[in-house]
N, C-alpha and C positions, 0 to 999 in steps of 0.2 A: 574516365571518372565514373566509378559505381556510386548509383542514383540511388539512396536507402532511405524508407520510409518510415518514419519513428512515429509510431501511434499511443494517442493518450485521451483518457478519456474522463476518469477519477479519479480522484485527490491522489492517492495513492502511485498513479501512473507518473505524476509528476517528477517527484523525487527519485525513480528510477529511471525516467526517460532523461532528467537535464545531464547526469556526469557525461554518459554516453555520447548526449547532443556534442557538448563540450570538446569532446575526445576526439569525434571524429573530426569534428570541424579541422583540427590541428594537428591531424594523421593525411596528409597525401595521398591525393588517388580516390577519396571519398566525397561523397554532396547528400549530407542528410538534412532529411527533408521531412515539417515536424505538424503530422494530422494529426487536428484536436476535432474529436469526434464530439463535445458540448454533452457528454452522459453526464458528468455535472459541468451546471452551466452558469450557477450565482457567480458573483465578484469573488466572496472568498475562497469556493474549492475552485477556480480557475483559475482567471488572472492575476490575484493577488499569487498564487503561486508561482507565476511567472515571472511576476515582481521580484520574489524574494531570492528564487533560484538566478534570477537576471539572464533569463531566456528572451529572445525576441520574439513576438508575435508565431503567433502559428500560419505556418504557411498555407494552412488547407482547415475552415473550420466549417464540420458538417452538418449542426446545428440538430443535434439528436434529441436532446429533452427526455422530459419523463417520458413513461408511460410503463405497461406491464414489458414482463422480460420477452414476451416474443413480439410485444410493438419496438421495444429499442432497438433491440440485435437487427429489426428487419430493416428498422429505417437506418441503421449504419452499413449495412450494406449495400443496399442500393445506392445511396451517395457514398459509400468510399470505393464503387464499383466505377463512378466515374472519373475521382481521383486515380483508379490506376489505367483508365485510358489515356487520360492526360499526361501523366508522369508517367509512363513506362520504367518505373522500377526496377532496380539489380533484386533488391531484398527488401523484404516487411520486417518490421519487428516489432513484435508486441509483450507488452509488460504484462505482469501480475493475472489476475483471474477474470476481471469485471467483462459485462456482456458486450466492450468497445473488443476484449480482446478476441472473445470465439465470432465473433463477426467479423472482420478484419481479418482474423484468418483463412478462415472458409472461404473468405471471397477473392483474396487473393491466390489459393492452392487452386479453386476451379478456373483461374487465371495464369495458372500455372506459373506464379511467381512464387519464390521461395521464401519461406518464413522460418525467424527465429522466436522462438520463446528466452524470455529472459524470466528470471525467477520458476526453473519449470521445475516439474518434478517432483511439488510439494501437496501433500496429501493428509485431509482427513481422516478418511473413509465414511464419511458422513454425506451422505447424497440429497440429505433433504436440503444442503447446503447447496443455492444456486452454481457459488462461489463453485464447489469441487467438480462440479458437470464442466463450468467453465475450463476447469484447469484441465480435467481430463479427456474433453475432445481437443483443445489447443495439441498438446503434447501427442496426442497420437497424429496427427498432421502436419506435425511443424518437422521444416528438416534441419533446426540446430535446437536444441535442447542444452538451454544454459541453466544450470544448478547454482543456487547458492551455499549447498551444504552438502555433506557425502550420504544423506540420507535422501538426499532428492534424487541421485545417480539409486543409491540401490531401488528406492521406487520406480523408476523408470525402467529397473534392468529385469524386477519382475514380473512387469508388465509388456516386457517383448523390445524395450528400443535398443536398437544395437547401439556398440559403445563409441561407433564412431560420428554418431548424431548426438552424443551425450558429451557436455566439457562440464566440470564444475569451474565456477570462474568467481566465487566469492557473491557477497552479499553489497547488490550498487544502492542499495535503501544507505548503508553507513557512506555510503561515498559523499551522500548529498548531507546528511548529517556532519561530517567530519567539515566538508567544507563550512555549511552553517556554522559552525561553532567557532569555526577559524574568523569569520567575521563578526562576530558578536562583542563587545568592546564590555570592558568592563562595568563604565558606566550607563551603559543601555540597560545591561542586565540588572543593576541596583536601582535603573528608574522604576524598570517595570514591576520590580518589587516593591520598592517604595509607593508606588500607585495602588498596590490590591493590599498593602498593611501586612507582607508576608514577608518572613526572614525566609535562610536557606535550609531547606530542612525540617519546613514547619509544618508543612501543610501534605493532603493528601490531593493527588490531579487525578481526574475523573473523565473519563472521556467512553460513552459509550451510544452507539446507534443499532445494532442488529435488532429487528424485528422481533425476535423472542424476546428481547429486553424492555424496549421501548415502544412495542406494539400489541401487546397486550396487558390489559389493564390490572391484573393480577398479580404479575411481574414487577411493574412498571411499580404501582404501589410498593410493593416489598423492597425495592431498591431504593429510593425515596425514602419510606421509614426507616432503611438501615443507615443510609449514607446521614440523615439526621442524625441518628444517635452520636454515629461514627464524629459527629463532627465539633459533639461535646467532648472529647476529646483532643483535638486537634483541628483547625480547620479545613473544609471541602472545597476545591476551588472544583467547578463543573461548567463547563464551556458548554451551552447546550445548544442540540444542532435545533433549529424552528420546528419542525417536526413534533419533535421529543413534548417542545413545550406545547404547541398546543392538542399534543394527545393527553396532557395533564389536564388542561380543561375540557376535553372533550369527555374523559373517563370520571370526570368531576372527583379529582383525586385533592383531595382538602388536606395537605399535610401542616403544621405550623412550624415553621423550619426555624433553626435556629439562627442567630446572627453571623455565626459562624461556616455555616453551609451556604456557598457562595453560587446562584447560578447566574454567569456571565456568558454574552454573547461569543460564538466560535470570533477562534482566533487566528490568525495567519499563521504559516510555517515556521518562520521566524520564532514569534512569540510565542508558539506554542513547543516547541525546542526551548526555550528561556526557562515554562513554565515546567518541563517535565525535568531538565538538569536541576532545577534547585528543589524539587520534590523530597519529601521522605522515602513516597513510594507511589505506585500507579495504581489504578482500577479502570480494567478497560474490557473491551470486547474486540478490539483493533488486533489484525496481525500486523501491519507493520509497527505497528508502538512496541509488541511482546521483542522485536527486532532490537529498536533502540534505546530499550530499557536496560538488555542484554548488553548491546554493547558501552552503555552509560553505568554498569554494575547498577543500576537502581533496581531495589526489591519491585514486582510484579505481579496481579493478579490479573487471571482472566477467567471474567466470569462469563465461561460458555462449557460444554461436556463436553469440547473436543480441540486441538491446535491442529493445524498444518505446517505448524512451527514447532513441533515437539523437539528441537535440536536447542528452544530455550529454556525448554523445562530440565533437560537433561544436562545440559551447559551450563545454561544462564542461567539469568535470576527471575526467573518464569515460574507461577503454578496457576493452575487450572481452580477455580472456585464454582460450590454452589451458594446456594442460600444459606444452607446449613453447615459450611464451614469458612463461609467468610470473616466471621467476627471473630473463628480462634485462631485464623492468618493471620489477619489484621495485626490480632495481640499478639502475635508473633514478631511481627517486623518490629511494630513501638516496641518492644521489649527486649530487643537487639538480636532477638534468635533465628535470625535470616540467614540462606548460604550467601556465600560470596558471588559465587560463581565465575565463568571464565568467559573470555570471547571468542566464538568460533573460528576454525584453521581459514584465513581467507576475506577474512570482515574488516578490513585494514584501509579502505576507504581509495583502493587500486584496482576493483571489478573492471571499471570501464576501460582501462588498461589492457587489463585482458583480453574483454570481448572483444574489443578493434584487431588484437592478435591472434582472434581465432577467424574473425571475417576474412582475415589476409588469406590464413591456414585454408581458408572453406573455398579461397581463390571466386569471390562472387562474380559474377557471368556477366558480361558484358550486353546490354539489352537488346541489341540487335540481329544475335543470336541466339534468342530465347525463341522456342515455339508458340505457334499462334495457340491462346485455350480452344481445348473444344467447345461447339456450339450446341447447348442440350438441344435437342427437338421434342421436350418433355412438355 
């Protein structure tokens, strides 16, 4: 029985870690084993998403918390350094970019256990981005590099990784989506609508936290006066993360919002899948939303200068915004001159499927002949 460690630590890790969990449980031969590192640690980006993806309890929870990126990274490693004495591990596997993932890795590679990236290979090139440091020490250490798209393979293949640590294996963000939506009853989704006063189609969903947005006050204003405007128009429904709002009163940002610009408390997975399928269109700063907006054909903006998802701009129904051309987007979509766009080779809600048949392929090692790590004497 190969002992694999599935790590998760941000909202985001969630929804890539459950298919997987799932898959392996009911493939033979596997015992995965599910560390929740606590980098978010409220009800709604953790538990509640366990609720919704209907995951059991984590078996290993490392209670990380805030703090600056070289307090978090440190204190998950020292406590997920004890979970791999415990569990002596076949494989680690870490999601997506966040500082649960390049900690967890590094500590297991000087453990000399072997680590998969899932979601690897995706690229900026914007380094002021935490996020792309994360991705880019993962990926040079890790020894399976899973793609979600044939852009993530040619980035990895310029950067030196040979092709036989590289698989693309599709995108496991739609996996959990697809499921989501398979559960979703009809009448659930006309309550929730019937509760916010919104038809299908009516309203514009707002979802944004990057620190350039929501953390300085310059910004922060400008987004606020626009989504105002925006929202005589059409309504704004804006899930806002606690943060967001009380950087509003800290910045003593006074906007008089209209009746229509809606800002309601963040929502579960569930319901916020309810909220982005009946949308007209999106406004985010989220890569995985630019994901499932692509694969939901709903028009998308992201307001940031850069994706590491540019396979939804070029695909899908993704475009990049600033300030300065958000409002003739905008008037783009309400005025039906949106592309269509497509779903990418691989997005078809079968990733985790895959990956189990490349763990077979990669034959993971039996933990009792694994070598002992070296011991620094640093």
């Amino acid at each position: 029985m190969s002992k694999i460690l599935l790590i998760v630590g941000a909202r985001p890790n969630f929804m890539k870690m459950a298919p997987l969990y799932f898959e392996l449980t009911q493939t033979a031969g596997f015992d995965p084993i599910i560390v929740h590192t606590g980098q978010h640690y409220d009800y709604a980006m953790s538990q509640a998403f366990f609720e919704d993806l209907q995951l059991p309890e984590s078996h290993h929870y490392l209670g990380a918390g805030s703090g600056s990126h070289a307090e978090q990274t440190a204190k998950v490693m020292i406590e997920f350094e004890k979970v791999l004495a415990q569990e002596h591990p076949d494989l680690v596997v870490v999601f997506g970019d966040v500082n649960s993932t390049v900690a967890c890795s590094l500590t297991a590679k000087k453990q000399l256990v072997p680590v998969a990236h899932v979601e690897a290979g995706l690229r900026s090139f914007d380094e002021t981005m935490p996020e792309e440091i994360n991705r880019r020490v993962t990926d040079a250490i890790s020894d399976l590099l899973l793609t979600p798209s044939v852009d993530g393979d040619e980035n990895l293949r310029r950067e030196g990784a040979l092709d036989g640590r590289v698989r693309c294996v599709g995108n496991i963000m739609i996996d959990s989506l697809v499921t989501i939506l398979g559960r979703i009853g009809a009448d659930q989704e006309a309550q929730m609508l019937d509760d916010l006063a919104l038809g299908t189609g009516s309203y514009v969903l707002v979802t944004l936290h990057r620190p350039s947005n929501v953390d300085e006050p310059d910004s922060l204003r400008q987004i606020l006066v626009y989504l105002n405007h925006l929202s005589e128009k059409l309504p704004v429904v804006f899930p806002m993360h606690p943060r967001t709002r009380k950087n509003i009163e800290r910045f003593g940002i006074d906007v008089p919002f209209t009746k229509d610009f809606r800002i309601i408390e963040p929502v579960r997975y569930r319901q916020f899948i309810l909220l982005q399928k009946n949308a007209r269109f999106v406004l985010t700063d989220s890569g995985g939303i630019q994901e499932e907006t692509t694969y939901l054909k709903l028009p998308c903006l992201t307001l940031r200068p850069n994706t590491e998802r540019p396979i939804t701009i070029t695909q899908g129904t993704n475009e990049l915004v600033d300030m300065e051309t958000i409002e003739e987007k905008s008037d783009r979509i309400l005025s039906g001159r949106w592309k269509e766009g497509t779903v990418p080779a691989l997005w078809d809600g079968r990733t985790a499927e895959r990956i189990v048949r490349v763990f077979q392929e990669f034959g993971v090692s039996d933990s009792a002949t694994r070598k002992e790590p070296v011991r620094s004497a640093l």
